[in-house]
DSSP file (Angstrom, degrees, kcal/mol; ACC not computed):
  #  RESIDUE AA STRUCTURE BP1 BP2  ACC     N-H-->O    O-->H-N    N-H-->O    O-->H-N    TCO  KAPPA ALPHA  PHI   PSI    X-CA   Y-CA   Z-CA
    1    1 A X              0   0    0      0, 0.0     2,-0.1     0, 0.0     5,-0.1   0.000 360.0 360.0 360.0 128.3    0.0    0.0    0.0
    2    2 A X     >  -     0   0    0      1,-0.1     4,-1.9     4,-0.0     5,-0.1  -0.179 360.0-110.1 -88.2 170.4    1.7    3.4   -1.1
    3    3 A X  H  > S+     0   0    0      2,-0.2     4,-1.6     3,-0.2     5,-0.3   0.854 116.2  65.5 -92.0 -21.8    1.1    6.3    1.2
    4    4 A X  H  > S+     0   0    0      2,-0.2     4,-3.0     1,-0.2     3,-0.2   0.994 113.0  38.9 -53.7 -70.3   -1.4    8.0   -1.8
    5    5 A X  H  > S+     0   0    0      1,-0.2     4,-1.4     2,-0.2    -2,-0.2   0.573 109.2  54.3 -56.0 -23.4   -3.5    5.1   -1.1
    6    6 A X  H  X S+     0   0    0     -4,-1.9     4,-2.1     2,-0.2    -2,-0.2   0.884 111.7  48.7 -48.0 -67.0   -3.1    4.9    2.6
    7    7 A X  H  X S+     0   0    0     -4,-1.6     4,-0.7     2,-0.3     5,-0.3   0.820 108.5  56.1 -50.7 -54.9   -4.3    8.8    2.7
    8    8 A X  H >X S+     0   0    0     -4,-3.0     4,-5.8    -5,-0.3     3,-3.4   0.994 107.9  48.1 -47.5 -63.5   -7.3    7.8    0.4
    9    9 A X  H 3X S+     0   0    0     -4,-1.4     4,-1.8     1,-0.3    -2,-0.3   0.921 111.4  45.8 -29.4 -79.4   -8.2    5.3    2.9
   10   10 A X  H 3X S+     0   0    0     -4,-2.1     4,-0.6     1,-0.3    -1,-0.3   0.485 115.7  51.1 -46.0  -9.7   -8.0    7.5    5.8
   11   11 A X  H XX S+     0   0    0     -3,-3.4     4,-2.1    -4,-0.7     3,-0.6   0.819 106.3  51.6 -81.6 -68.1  -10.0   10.1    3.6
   12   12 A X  H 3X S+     0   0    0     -4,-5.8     4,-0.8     1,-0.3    -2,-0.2   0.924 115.2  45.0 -53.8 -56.0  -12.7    7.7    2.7
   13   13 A X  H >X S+     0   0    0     -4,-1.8     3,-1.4     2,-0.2     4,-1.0   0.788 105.5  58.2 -39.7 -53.2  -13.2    6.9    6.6
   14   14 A X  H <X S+     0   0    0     -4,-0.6     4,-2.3    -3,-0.6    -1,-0.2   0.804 107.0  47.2 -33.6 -66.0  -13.1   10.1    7.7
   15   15 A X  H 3< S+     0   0    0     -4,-2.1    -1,-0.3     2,-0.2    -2,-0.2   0.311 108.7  58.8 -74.7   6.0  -16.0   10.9    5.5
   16   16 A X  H <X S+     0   0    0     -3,-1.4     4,-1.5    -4,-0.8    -2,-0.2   0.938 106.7  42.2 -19.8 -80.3  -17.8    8.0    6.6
   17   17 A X  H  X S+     0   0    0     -4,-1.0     4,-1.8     1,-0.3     5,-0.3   0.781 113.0  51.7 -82.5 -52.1  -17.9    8.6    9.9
   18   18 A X  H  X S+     0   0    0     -4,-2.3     4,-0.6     2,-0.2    -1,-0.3   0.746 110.9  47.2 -76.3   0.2  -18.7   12.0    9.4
   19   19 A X  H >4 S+     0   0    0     -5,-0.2     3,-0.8     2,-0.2     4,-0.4   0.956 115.1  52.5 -77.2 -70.9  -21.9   11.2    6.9
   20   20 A X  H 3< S+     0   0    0     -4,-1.5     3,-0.4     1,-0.3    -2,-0.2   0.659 110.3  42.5 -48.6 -38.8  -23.1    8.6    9.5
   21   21 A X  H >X S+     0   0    0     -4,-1.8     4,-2.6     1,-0.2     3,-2.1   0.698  90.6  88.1 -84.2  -8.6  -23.1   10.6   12.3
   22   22 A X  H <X S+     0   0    0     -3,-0.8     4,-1.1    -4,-0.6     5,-0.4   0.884  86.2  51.9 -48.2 -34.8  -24.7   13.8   10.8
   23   23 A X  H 34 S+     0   0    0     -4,-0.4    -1,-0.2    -3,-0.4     4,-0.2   0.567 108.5  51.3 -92.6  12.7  -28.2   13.0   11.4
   24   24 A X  H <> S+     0   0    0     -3,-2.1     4,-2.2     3,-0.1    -1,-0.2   0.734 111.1  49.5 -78.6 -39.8  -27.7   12.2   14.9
   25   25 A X  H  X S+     0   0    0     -4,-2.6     4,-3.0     2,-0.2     5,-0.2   0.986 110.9  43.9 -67.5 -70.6  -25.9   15.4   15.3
   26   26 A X  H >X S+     0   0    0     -4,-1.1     3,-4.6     1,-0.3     4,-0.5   0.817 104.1  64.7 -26.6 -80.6  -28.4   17.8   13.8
   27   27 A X  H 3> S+     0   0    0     -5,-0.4     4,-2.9     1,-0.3     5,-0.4   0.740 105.8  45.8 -23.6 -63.4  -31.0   16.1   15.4
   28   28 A X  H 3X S+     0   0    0     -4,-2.2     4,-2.2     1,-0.2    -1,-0.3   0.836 113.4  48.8 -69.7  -9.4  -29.2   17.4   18.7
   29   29 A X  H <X S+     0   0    0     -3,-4.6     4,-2.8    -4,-3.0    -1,-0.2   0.890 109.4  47.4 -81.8 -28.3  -28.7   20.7   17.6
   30   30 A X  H  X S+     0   0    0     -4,-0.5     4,-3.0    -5,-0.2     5,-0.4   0.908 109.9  50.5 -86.1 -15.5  -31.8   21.5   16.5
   31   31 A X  H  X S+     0   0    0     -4,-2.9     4,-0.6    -5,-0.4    -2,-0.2   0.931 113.0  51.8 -63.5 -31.9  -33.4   20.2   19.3
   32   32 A X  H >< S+     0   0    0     -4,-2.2     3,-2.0    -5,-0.4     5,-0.3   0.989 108.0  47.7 -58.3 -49.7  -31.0   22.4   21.4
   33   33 A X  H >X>S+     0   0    0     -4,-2.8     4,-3.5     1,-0.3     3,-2.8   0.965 114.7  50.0 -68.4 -41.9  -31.5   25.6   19.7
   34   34 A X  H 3X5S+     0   0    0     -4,-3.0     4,-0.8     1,-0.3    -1,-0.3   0.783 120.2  36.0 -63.5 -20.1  -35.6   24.8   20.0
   35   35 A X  H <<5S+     0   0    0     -3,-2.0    -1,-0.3    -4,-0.6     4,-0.2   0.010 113.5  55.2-129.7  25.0  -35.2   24.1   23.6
   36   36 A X  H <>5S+     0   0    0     -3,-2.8     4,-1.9    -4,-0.2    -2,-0.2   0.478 117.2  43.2-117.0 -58.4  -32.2   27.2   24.0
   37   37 A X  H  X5S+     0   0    0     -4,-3.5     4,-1.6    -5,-0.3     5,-0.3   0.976 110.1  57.0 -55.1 -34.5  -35.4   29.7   22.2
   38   38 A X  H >X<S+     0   0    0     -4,-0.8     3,-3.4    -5,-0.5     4,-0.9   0.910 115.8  32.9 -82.0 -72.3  -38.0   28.0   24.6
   39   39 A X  H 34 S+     0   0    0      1,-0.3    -1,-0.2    -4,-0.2    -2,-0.2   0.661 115.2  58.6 -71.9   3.8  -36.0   29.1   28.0
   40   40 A X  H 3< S+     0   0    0     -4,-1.9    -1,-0.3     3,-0.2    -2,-0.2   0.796 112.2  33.6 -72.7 -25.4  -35.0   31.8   26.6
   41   41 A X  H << S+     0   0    0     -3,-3.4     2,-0.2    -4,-1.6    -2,-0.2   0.812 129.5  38.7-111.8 -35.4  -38.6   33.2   25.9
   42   42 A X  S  < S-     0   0    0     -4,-0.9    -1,-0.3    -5,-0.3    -2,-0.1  -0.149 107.0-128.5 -88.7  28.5  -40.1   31.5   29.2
   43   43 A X        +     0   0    0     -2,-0.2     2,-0.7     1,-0.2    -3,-0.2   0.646  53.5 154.9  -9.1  49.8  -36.6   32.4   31.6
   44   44 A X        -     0   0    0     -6,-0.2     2,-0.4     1,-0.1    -1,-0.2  -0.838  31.4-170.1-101.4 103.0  -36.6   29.2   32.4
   45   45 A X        +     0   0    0     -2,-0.7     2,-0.5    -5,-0.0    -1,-0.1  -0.426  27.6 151.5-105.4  58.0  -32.8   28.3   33.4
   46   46 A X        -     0   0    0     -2,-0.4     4,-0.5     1,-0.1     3,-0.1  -0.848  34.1-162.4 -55.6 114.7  -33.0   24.0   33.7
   47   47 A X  S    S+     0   0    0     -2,-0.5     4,-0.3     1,-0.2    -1,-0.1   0.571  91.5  47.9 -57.4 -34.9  -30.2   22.4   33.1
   48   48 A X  S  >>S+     0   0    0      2,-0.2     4,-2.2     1,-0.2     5,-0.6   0.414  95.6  73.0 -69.2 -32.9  -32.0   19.4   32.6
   49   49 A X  T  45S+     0   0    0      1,-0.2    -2,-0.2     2,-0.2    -1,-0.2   0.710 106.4  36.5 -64.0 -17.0  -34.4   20.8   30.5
   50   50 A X  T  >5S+     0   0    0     -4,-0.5     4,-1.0     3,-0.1    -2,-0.2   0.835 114.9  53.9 -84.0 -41.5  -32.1   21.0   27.9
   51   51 A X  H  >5S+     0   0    0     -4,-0.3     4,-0.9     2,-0.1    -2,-0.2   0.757 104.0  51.9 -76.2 -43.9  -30.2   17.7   28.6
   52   52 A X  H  X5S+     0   0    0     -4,-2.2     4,-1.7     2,-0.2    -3,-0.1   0.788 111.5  42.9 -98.3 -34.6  -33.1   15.1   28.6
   53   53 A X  H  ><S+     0   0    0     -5,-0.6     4,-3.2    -4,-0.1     5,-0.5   0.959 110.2  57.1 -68.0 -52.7  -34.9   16.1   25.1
   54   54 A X  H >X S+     0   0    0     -4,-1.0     4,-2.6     1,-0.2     3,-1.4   0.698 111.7  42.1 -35.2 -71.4  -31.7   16.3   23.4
   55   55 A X  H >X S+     0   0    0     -4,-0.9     4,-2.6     1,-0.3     3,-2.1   0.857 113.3  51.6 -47.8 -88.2  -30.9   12.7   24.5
   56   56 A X  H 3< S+     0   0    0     -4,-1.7     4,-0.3     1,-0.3    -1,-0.3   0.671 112.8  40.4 -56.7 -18.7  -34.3   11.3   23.8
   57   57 A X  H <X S+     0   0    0     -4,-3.2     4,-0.6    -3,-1.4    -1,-0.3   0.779 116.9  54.2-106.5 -12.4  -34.8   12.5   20.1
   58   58 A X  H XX S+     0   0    0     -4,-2.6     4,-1.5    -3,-2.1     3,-0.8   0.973 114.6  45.2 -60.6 -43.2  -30.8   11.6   19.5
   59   59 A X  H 3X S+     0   0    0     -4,-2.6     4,-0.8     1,-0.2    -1,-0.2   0.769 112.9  40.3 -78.2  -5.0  -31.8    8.5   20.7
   60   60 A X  H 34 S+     0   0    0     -5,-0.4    -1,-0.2    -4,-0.3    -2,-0.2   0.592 117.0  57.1 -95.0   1.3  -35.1    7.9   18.8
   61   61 A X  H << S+     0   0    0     -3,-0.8     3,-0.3    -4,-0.6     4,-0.3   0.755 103.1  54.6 -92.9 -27.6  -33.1    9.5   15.6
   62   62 A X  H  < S+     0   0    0     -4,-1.5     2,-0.5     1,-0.4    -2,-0.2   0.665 108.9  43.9 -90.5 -43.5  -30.5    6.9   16.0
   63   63 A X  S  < S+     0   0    0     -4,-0.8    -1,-0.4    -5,-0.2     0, 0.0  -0.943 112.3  58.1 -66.0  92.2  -33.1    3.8   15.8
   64   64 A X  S    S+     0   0    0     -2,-0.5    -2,-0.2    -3,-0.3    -3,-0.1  -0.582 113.4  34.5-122.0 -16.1  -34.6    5.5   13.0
   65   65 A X  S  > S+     0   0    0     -4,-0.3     4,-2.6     2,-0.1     3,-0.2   0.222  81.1 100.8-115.0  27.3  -31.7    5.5   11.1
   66   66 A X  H  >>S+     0   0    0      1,-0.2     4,-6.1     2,-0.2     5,-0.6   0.968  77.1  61.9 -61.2 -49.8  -30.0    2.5   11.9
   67   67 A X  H  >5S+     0   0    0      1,-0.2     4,-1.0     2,-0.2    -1,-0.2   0.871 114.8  43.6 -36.4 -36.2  -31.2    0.4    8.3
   68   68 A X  H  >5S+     0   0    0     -3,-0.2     4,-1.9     2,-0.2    -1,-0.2   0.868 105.8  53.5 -92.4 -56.5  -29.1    3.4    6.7
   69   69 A X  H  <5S+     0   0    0     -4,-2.6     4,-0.3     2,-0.2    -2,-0.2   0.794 115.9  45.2 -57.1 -38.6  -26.2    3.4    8.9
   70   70 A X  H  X5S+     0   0    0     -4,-6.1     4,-1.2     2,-0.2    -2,-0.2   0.793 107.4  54.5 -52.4 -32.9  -25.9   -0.7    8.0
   71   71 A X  H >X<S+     0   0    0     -4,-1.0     4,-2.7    -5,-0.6     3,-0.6   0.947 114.3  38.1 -80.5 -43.0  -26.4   -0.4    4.8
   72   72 A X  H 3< S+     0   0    0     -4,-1.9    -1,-0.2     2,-0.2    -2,-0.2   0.506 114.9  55.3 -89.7  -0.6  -23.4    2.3    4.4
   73   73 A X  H 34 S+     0   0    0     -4,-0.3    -1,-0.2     2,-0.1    -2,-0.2   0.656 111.0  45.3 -80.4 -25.7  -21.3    0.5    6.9
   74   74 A X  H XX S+     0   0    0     -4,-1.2     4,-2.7    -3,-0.6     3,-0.6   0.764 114.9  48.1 -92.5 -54.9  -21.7   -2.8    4.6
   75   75 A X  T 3< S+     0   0    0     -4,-2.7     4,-0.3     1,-0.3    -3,-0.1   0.701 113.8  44.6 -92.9  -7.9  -21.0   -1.0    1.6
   76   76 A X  T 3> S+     0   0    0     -5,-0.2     4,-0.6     2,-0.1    -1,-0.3   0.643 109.7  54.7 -60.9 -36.6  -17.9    0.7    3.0
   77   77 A X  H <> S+     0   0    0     -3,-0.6     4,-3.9     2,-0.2     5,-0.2   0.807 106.9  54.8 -82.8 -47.7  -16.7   -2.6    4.6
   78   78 A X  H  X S+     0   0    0     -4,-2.7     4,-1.6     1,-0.2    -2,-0.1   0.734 110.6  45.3 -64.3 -20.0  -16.9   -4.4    0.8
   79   79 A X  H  4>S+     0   0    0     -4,-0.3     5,-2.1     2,-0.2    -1,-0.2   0.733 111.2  51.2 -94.8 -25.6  -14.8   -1.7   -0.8
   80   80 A X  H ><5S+     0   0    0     -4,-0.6     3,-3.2     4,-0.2    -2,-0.2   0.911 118.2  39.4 -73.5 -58.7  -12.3   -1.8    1.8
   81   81 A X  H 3<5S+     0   0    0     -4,-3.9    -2,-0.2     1,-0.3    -3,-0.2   0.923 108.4  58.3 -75.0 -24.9  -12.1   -5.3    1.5
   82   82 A X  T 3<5S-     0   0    0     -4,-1.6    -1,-0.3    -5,-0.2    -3,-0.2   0.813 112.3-117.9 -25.6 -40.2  -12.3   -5.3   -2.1
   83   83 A X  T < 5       0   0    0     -3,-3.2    -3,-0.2    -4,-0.1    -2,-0.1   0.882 360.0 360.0  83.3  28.2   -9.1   -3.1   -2.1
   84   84 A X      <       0   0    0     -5,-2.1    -4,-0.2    -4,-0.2    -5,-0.1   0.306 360.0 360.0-178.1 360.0  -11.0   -0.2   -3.9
């Protein structure tokens, strides 16, 4: 393996990882900024109020996109082991 191809690799992974986790992420951001405007407009300073939706819609966003996350983990996994 040449270091041009090494670098690809480590490229291709890179953008994996970052594809697969993007709709987890969003998901917690927007649900923090909706729940940053909602104690912002009530002054309602929970700490917890912030912490426990985020959590529950990453985690129902994260089962709803597992089928997706296999499928591009599987077809990632054949091309590395393919060699291409």
């Amino acid at each position: 393996m040449t270091l041009d191809q090494a670098i690809q690799v480590v490229r291709e992974s890179l953008t994996v990882m970052l594809v697969l986790s993007g709709p987890i992420l969003v998901a917690g951001l927007v649900i923090g900024m909706v729940v940053s405007v909602l104690q912002a407009v009530t002054q309602v300073q929970e700490q917890t109020l912030s912490f426990v939706p985020k959590i529950i819609g990453m985690a129902i966003v994260a089962i709803l996109v597992v089928p997706w996350v296999a499928t591009q983990m599987i077809a990632f996994a054949q091309r590395m082991f393919a060699g291409g």
